[in-house]
C-alpha positions in Angstrom: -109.0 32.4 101.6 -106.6 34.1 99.9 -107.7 37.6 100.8 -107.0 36.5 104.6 -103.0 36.1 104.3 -100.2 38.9 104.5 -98.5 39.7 100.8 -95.8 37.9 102.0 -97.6 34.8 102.6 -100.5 34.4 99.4 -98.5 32.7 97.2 -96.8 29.9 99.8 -99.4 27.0 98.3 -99.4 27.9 94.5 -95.6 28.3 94.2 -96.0 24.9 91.4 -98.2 27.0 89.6 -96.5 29.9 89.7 -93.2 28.5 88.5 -94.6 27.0 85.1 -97.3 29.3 84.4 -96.7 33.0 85.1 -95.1 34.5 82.3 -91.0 35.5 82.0 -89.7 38.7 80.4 -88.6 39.5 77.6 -84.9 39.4 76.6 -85.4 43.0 75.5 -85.8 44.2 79.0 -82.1 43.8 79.8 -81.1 45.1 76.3 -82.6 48.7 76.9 -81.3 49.0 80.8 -77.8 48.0 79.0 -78.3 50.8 76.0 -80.6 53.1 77.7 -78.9 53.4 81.4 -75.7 52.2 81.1 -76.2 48.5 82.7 -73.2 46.7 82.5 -72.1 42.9 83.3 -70.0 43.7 86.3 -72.8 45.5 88.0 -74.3 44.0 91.3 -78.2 43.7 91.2 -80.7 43.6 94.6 -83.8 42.1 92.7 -86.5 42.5 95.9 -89.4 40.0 95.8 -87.1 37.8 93.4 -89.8 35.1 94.0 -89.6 32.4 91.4 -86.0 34.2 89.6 -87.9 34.6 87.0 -86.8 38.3 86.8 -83.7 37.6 88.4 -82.7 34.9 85.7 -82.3 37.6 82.8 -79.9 39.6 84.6 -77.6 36.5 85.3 -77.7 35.5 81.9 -76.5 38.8 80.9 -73.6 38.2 83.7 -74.3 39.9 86.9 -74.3 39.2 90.4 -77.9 39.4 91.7 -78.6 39.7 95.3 -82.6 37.9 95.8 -84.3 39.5 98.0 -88.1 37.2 98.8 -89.6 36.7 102.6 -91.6 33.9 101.5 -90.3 30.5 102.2 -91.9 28.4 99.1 -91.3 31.3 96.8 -87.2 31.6 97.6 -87.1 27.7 98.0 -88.6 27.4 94.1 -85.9 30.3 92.7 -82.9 28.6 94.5 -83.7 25.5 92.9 -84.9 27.4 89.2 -81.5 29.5 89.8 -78.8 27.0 91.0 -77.2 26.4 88.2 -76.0 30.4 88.4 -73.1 30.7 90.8 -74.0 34.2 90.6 -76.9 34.4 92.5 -77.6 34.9 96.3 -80.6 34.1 98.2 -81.7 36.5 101.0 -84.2 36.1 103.5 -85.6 39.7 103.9 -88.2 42.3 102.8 -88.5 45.0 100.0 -88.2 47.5 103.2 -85.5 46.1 105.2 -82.9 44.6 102.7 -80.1 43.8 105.4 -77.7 44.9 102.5 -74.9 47.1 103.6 -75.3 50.8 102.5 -74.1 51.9 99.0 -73.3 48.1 97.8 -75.4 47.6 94.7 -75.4 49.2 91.3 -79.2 48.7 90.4 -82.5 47.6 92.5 -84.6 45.9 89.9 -88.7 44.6 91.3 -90.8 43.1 89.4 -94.6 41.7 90.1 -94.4 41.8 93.7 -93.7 45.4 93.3 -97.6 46.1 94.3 -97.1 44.7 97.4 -94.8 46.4 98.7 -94.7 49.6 101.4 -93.7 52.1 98.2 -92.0 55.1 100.4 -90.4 52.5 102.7 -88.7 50.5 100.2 -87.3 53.3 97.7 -85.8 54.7 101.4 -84.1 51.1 101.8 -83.1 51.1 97.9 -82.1 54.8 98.3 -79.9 53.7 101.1 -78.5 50.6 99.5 -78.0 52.0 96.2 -74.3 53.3 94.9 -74.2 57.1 94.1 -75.8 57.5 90.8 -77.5 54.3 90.8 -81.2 53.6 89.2 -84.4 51.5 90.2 -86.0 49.7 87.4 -89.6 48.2 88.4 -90.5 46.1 85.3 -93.9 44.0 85.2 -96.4 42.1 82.6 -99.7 44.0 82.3 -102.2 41.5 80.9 -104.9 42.9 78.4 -108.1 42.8 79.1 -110.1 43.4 76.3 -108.3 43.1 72.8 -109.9 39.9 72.3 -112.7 37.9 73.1 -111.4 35.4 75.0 -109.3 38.2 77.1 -112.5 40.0 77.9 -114.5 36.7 79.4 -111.7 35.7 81.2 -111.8 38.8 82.7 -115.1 38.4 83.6 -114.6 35.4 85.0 -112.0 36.8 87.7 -114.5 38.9 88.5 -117.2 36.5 89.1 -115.0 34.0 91.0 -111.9 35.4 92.3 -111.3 36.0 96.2 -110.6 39.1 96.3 -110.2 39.8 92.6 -111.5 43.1 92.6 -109.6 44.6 95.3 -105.9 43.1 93.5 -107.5 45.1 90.2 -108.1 47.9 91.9 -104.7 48.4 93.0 -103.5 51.5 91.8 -99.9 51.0 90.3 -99.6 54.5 89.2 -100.4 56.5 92.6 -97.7 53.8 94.0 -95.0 54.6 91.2 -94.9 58.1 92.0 -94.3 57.8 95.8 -91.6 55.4 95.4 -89.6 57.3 92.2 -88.3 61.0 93.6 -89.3 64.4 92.5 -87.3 64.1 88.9 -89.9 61.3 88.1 -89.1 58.0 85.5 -88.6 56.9 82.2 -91.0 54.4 80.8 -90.7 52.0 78.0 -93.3 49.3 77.0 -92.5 45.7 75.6 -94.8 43.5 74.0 -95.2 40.0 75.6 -96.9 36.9 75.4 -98.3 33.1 76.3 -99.9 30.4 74.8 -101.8 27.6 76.8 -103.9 24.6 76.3 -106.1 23.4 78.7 -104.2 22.6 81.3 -102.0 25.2 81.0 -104.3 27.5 81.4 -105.8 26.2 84.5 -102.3 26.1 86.0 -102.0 29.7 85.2 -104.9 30.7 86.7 -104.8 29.0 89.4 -101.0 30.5 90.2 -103.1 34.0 91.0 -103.2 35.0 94.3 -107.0 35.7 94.2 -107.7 32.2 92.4 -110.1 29.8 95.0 -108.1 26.6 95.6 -109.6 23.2 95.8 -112.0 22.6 98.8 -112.9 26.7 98.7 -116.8 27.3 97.2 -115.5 29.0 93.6 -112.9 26.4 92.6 -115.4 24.1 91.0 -117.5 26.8 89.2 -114.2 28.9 88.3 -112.7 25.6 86.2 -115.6 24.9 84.9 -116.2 28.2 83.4 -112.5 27.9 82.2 -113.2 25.0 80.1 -116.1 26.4 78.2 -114.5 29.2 78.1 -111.3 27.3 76.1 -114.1 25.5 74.3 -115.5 28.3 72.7 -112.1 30.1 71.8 -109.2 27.9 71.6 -107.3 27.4 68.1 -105.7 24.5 67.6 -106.0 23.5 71.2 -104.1 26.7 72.4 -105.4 30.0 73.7 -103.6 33.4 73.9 -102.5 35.8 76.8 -101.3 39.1 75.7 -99.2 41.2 77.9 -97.4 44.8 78.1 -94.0 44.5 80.0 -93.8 48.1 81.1 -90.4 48.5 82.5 -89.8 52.0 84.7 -86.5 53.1 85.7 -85.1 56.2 88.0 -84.2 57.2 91.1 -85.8 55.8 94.1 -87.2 58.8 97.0 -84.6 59.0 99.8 -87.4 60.3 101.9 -88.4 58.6 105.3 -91.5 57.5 104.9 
C-alpha cells in the first residue's frame, strides 16, 4: 500500500505515470522570478525533490545551471533521461535536508510538489546554509480545483472513496508548513492559472501517477477505474476532459533556524 512507504519511496513504481501525466508549469513562472526577484541566466539553481525535471526543465530553458536534488532512484533515473539533452543540469543523490552542496554556492533553491514531503524547518536550515547572501527560495506547485466543475467535484469524490490514504495527503496542511520553512519577514505570493486535457486513457494514467492511487492487484484498483470511466462517460467533450489548476508560486527567505 502506498500509505506503507517513506516519501521518498511512494512514487518508485508509478514513475511512467508520473512522467506523462502530472502536469508542467507554466512558462510564466520563470518570467515573474526573472522581473519580480531579479532571476537571471547565469544564476546556479538547487531544485530539491527535482523528480521527473519537470520543474527543473523551465529553468534550463531560460539558461541556468540547475543542481537536482531527488533520493528516489526511479524518480532521478526518469529526469536524467527527460533532461539529458541539457548539459546544464546535474543529478544529485541527496535529500531536501542534507543537500551535500558546499555552503553559499547557489543563487536560488526552487521546490516544487515534493515540497509537502519534506522536514520544513530542516530543509530551509540546509537551503539557508547553501544559499548565497541575499539569495531567495521559491516553492512553486499546481493546486488542482476541486469543485468549479462537475466533473472536478466527482472526481474528487472518487479519491475519497478509493484512494489509500487519500485523505490523509488532503489533509496535509501546506500553509502551517510554509510558514515554518519562510523566516520571520514571511513571502510573496503569486498565482498562475494552469491546465490539462485528457481522454480516457490519459486520465487513468494521471490518476494512477498519485501517490495514494491503489495499483493493480490492491482491492480499489478495479472499482477506482471503473468509476473513472463512467465518470468520463458522463462528462467528457469531444472525448477529452478538463483538470484545472492554480500554480501558486512563493518566494523568500528560507529560516536559518535549527530545527
Amino acid at each position: 500500500m502506498s500509505g506503507d512507504l517513506r516519501p521518498t519511496e511512494r512514487f518508485g513504481e508509478r514513475v511512467t505515470n508520473y512522467v506523462r501525466y502530472r502536469p508542467g508549469y507554466p512558462a510564466v513562472v520563470v518570467e515573474h522570478l526573472a522581473a519580480s526577484h531579479g532571476l537571471r541566466p547565469e544564476h546556479t539553481i538547487a531544485d530539491l525533490g527535482s523528480g521527473t525535471g519537470l520543474l527543473a526543465v523551465r529553468f534550463l530553458e531560460h539558461g541556468n545551471r540547475v543542481l537536482g536534488i531527488e533520493p528516489n532512484g526511479p524518480m532521478r533515473a526518469a529526469g536524467d533521461a527527460f533532461l539529458a539533452e541539457h548539459a546544464r543540469f546535474e543529478s544529485i543523490d541527496a535529500t531536501a535536508e542534507a543537500t551535500g552542496l558546499p555552503d553559499a554556492s547557489v543563487d536560488l533553491v526552487t521546490a516544487g510538489q515534493a515540497f509537502h514531503w519534506f522536514d520544513p524547518l530542516a530543509s530551509a536550515h540546509e537551503c539557508a546554509r547553501i544559499l548565497k547572501s541575499g539569495g531567495l527560495a521559491a516553492l512553486i506547485w499546481n493546486i488542482r480545483k476541486k469543485d468549479t466543475s462537475p466533473f472536478l467535484a466527482d472526481y474528487e469524490t472518487l479519491l475519497h472513496t478509493f484512494g489509500s490514504d487519500y485523505p490523509v495527503v488532503a489533509a496535509l496542511d501546506l500553509t502551517s508548513r510554509e510558514e515554518l520553512f519562510f523566516d520571520a519577514d514571511g513571502h510573496e505570493k503569486a498565482v498562475f492559472p494552469n491546465e490539462q486535457w485528457f481522454d480516457l486513457p490519459s486520465l487513468r494514467g494521471r490518476l494512477l501517477s498519485a501517490s495514494y492511487a491503489p495499483q493493480a492487484g490492491e482491492p480499489n484498483h478495479e472499482p477506482m477505474l471503473r468509476r473513472l470511466d463512467e465518470l468520463f462517460e458522463i462528462y467528457a467533450v469531444s472525448g477529452r476532459v478538463r483538470f484545472e489548476y492554480d500554480c501558486d508560486v512563493l518566494v523568500g527567505r528560507p529560516s536559518a533556524n535549527s530545527p
